[in-house]
FIMAR-581646 format. One record per residue (C-alpha): x, y, z; residue in three letters. Coordinates in pm, whole numbers, plus 50000, padded with zeros to 5 digits. Example, Ala and Ser with C-alpha at 12.3 -4.5 7.8 and 13.67 -1.06 7.14 Angstrom:
BEGIN
512304955050780ALA 513674989450714SER 
//
This chain:
BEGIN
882351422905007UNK 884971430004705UNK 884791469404605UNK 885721476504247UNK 887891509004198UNK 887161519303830UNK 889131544103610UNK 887551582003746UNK 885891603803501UNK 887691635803488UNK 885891660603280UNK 883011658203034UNK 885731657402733UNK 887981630502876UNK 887551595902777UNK 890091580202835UNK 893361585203104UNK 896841570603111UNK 897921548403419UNK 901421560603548UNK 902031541903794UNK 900061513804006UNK 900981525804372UNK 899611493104511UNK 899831451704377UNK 897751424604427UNK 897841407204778UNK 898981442104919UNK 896971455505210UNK 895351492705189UNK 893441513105432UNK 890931544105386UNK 893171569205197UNK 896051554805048UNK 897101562604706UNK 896031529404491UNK 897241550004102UNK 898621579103983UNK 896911587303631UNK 896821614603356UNK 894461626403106UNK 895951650202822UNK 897031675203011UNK 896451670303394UNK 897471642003648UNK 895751629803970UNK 895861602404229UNK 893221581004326UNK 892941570004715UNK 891241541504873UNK 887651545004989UNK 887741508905150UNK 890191493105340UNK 891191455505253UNK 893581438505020UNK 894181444304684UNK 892821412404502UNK 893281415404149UNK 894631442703920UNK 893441445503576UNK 896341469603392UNK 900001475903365UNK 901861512403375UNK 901211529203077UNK 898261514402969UNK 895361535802826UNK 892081533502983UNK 888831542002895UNK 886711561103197UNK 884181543103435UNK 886431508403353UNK 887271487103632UNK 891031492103691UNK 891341470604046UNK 889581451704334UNK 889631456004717UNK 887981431404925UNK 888811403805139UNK 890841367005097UNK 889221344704893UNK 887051365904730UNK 886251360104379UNK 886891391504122UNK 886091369303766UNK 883371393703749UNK 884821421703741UNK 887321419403516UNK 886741440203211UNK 885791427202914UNK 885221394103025UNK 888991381803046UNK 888741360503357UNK 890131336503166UNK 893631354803070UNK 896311345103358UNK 895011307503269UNK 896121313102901UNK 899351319603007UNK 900141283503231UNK 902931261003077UNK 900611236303008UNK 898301260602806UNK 901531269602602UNK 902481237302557UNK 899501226902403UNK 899631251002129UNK 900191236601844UNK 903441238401723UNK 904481264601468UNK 907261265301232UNK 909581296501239UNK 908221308200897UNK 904941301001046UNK 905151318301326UNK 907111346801183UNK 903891355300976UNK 901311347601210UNK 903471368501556UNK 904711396101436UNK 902941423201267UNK 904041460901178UNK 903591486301478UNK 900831510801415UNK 899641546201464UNK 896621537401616UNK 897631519701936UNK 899401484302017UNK 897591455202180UNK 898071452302570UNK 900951433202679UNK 900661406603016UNK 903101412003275UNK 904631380603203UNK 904971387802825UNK 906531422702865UNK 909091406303121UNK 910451379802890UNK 910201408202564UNK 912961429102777UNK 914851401002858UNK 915241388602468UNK 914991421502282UNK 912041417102153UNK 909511443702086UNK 906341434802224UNK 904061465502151UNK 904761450201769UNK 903391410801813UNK 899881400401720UNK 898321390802018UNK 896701354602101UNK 895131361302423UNK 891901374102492UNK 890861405202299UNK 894611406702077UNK 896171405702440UNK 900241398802380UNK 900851369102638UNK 904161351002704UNK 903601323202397UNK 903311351102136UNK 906751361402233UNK 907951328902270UNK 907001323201881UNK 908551355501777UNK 911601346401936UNK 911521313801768UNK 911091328801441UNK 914071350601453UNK 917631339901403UNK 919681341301737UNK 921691373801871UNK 924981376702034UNK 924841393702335UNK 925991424702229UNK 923681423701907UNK 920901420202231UNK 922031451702373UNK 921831475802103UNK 918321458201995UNK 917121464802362UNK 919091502202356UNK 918051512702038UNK 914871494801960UNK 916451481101623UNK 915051453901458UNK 916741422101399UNK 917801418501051UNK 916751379600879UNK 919721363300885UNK 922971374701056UNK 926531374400959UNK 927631349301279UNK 928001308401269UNK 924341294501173UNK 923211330101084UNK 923341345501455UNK 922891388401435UNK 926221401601551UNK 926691437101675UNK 927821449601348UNK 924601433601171UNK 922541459101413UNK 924381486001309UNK 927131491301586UNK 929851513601608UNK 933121506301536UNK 934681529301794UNK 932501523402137UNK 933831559402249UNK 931161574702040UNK 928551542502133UNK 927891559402458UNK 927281595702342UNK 924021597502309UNK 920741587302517UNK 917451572902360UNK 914571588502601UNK 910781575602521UNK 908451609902498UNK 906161613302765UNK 902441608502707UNK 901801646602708UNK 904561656802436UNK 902871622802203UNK 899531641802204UNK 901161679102213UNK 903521666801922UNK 900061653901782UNK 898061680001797UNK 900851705701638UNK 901251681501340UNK 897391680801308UNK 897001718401306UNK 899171723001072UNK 898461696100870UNK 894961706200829UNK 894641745100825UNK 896031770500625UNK 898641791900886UNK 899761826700804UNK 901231848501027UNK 901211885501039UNK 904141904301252UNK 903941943301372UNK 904411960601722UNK 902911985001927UNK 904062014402173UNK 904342001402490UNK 905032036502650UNK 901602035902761UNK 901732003402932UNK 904942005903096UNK 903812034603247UNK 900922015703383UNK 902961990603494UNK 904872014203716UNK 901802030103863UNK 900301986103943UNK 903881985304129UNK 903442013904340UNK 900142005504383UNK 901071970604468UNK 903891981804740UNK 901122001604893UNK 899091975104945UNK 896921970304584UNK 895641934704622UNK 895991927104230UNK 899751927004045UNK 898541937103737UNK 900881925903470UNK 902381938203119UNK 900611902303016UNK 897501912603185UNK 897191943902974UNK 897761930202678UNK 895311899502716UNK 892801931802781UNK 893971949302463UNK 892871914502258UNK 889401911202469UNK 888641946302382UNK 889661940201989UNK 887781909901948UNK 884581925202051UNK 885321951201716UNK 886201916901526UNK 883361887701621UNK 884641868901292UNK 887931864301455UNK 886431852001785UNK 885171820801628UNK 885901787001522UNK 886381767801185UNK 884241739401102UNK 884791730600741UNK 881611743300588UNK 880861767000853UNK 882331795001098UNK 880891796101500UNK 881001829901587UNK 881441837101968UNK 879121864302107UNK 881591865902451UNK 885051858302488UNK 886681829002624UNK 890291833802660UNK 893321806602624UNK 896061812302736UNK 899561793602686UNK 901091781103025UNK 904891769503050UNK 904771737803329UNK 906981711903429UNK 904611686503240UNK 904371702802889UNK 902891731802757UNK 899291737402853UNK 896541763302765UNK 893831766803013UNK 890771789002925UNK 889221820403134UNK 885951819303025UNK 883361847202952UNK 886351869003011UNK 884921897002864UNK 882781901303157UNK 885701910503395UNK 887161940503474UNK 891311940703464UNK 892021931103831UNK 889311906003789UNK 890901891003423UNK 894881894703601UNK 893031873303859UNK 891361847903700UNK 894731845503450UNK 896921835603750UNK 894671812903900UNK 893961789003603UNK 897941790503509UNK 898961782003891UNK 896131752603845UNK 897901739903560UNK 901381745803730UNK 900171722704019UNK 898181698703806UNK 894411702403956UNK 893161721903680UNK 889821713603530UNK 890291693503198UNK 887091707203057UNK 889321740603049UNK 892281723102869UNK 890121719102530UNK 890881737202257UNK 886901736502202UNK 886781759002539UNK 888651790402395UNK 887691811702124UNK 890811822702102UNK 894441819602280UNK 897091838802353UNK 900951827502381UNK 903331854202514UNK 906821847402497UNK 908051884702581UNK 909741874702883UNK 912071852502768UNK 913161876802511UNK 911951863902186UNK 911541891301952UNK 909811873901676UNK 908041837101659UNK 905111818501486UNK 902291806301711UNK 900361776201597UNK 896701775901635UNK 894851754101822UNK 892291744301616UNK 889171747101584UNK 890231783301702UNK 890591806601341UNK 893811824101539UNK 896401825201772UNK 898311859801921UNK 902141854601946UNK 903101882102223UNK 907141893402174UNK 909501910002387UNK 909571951102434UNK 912641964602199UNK 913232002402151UNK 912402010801788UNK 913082047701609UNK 909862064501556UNK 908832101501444UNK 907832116801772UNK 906642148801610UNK 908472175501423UNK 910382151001242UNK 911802138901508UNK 912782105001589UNK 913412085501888UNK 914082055102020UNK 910622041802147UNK 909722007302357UNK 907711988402138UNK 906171954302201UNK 905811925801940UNK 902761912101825UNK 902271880301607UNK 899111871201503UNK 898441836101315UNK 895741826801165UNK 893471802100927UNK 893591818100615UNK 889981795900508UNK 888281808200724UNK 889801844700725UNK 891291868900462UNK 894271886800510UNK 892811922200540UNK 890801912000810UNK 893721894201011UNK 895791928500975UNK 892831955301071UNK 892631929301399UNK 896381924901493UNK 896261963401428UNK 893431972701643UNK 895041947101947UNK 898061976201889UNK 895632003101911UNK 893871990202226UNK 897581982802368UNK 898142023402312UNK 894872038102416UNK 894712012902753UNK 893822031003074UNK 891982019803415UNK 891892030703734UNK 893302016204021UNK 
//
């Protein structure tokens, strides 16, 4: 009996995931366990194993491809079996679209024709799918697939639509073909060649092929398309202000040394300078509800607890998982609950419910340890603010009797939506966060 393996659901916000790579092909033979597709959502990436043993009888996506949850992505079963059924969307009739005999009774199309009716402009909002077949041939003639108007079912781009486009486009000297498939530049009309064929120069090559080789086109990974996307949309559609001052971090650096001795004398819980700050902000926004809150146009959702982002550095991107109902924890139990969400994201298994910027109230980016002194957080909206956390630098201060000395003092930036606060609020918070940093004390 075929099994259909479908596209997991991975969180109550996700609905859709990206398919990175297709471990297995069709006609290959799996058992119990074997890793069938790696996939990601936003922010996280998993594997999905075989629950059946058999052979792989049909698979219904390419690498890269975005699917929507709960879809059917593959089919395990035995020889012979039929998998028409399963196919999503009803495209058991695609590979047959493809045949030579299929393309050969397409009516014929004159380039102009076919130059209007294959090729459209790439868009924002997604390109059709492209066949196997299709995407081959596309490399092979510089063509750019993800820009053809598909003729398959549901806009699919199958080998025919290429053919046309390639038809309807004036022929390229080999080198013309390699900076078209290197740079991803389109063909111009007519070229300056014999018969109008595109020579290098027509694509814009170099004249001195020492600097040709300079420089390296990479494609951005799925996670820095929707990081890159989110940034533009925050700022695009809030109004960011950013507030800079410091606090004395005598207090906490003295804490800091008593966590370390603790630590070496066997204190479960490294309690760090990060740690006590993230407390200083928990303890702030309970003075300053309107700051815990989120944006939504007409109206402001004010948090009565505290759910706490914070930005993570990974391999993958940046990330910022949330500790929720932080408020309720004591420090050990917020330094713990800190470390184990970043490590999750470090590793990849964290929950993606806890990657929405919905999930925090607020967030908190510290960038103290790599030594950055000043810097302007963006906000992940709909959060009203963000808390930019700087490096320690000594700073003169008036230590009594006018006197001044040299104190440690550690940077605070706080950004935030000026609709939905004003600035007098946004400085008595970022103030109080300093206060809180100041007065901090527990016991250990």
């Amino acid at each position: 009996m075929a099994t259909v393996v479908i596209m997991p659901k991975q969180g109550q916000s996700v609905e859709s995931c990206i398919l990175t790579e297709m471990k297995k092909k069709k006609g290959d033979t799996v058992a119990v366990g074997d890793i069938l597709f790696s996939y990601e959502t936003d922010k996280a990436s998993f594997e999905e194993e075989a629950q059946v043993a058999g052979t792989v009888l049909d698979v219904f996506f390419d690498d890269g491809d975005e699917i929507p949850v709960l879809t059917n992505v593959m089919v395990i079963g035995n020889e012979g079996e039929s998998t028409a059924e399963f196919r999503p969307g009803g495209e058991a009739a695609a590979p047959a679209a493809e045949t030579p005999v299929a393309a050969a009774a397409a009516p014929a199309a004159t380039p102009a024709i076919a130059a209007a009716t294959a090729v459209k402009p790439a868009t924002t909002e997604g390109t059709s799918p492209v066949s196997p077949r299709a995407r081959a041939l596309a490399e092979k003639e510089a063509v750019n697939a993800a820009a053809l108007q598909g003729s398959g079912p549901h806009g699919r781009v199958i080998e025919r639509d290429v053919q046309a486009a390639i038809a309807a486009t004036p022929k390229l000297t080999p080198l013309a073909k390699a900076i078209a498939k290197e740079t991803g530049a389109a063909a111009p009309e007519a070229g300056s060649g014999l018969a109008g064929m595109v020579k290098g120069a027509d694509m814009g090559a170099l004249k001195n092929s020492v600097y040709a080789t300079d420089s390296e086109i990479k494609p951005l990974t799925n996670m820095r398309k929707l990081i890159a996307k989110a940034m533009h949309a925050s700022l695009q559609n809030s109004a960011q202000l950013t507030h800079h001052l410091s606090a004395d971090a005598r207090r906490i650096l003295e804490l800091r040394k008593k966590v370390k001795k603790a630590v070496d004398n066997g204190y479960p819980t490294n309690i760090t300078l990060n740690d006590m700050v993230c407390m200083a902000v928990i303890k702030a926004l309970k003075k300053f509800p309107q700051v815990n809150s989120h944006f939504l146009g007409d109206s402001t959702r004010v948090f009565s607890k505290v759910h706490l982002g914070l930005a993570v550095d990974t391999d993958r991107g940046l990330m910022v998982p949330t500790v929720k109902n932080a408020d309720d924890l004591s420090i050990q139990g917020l330094a713990n609950q800190l470390k184990e969400v970043a490590n999750a994201c470090k590793k990849g298994s964290i929950d993606p419910d806890l990657l929405s910027s919905e999930a925090a109230s607020f967030t908190v980016s510290n960038l103290g340890n790599y030594g950055v002194e000043i810097f302007t957080p963006v906000i992940n909206l709909p959060q009203v603010a963000i808390l930019g956390v700087n490096t320690i630098v000594p700073r003169p201060k008036d230590i009594g009797g006018g006197v001044y000395a040299f104190v440690p003092h550690i940077g605070l930036s706080l950004t935030y939506d000026h609709r939905a606060l004003d600035g007098g609020e946004a400085t008595r918070f970022v103030k109080e966060v300093a206060n809180e940093i100041e007065a901090l004390d527990f016991e250990l």
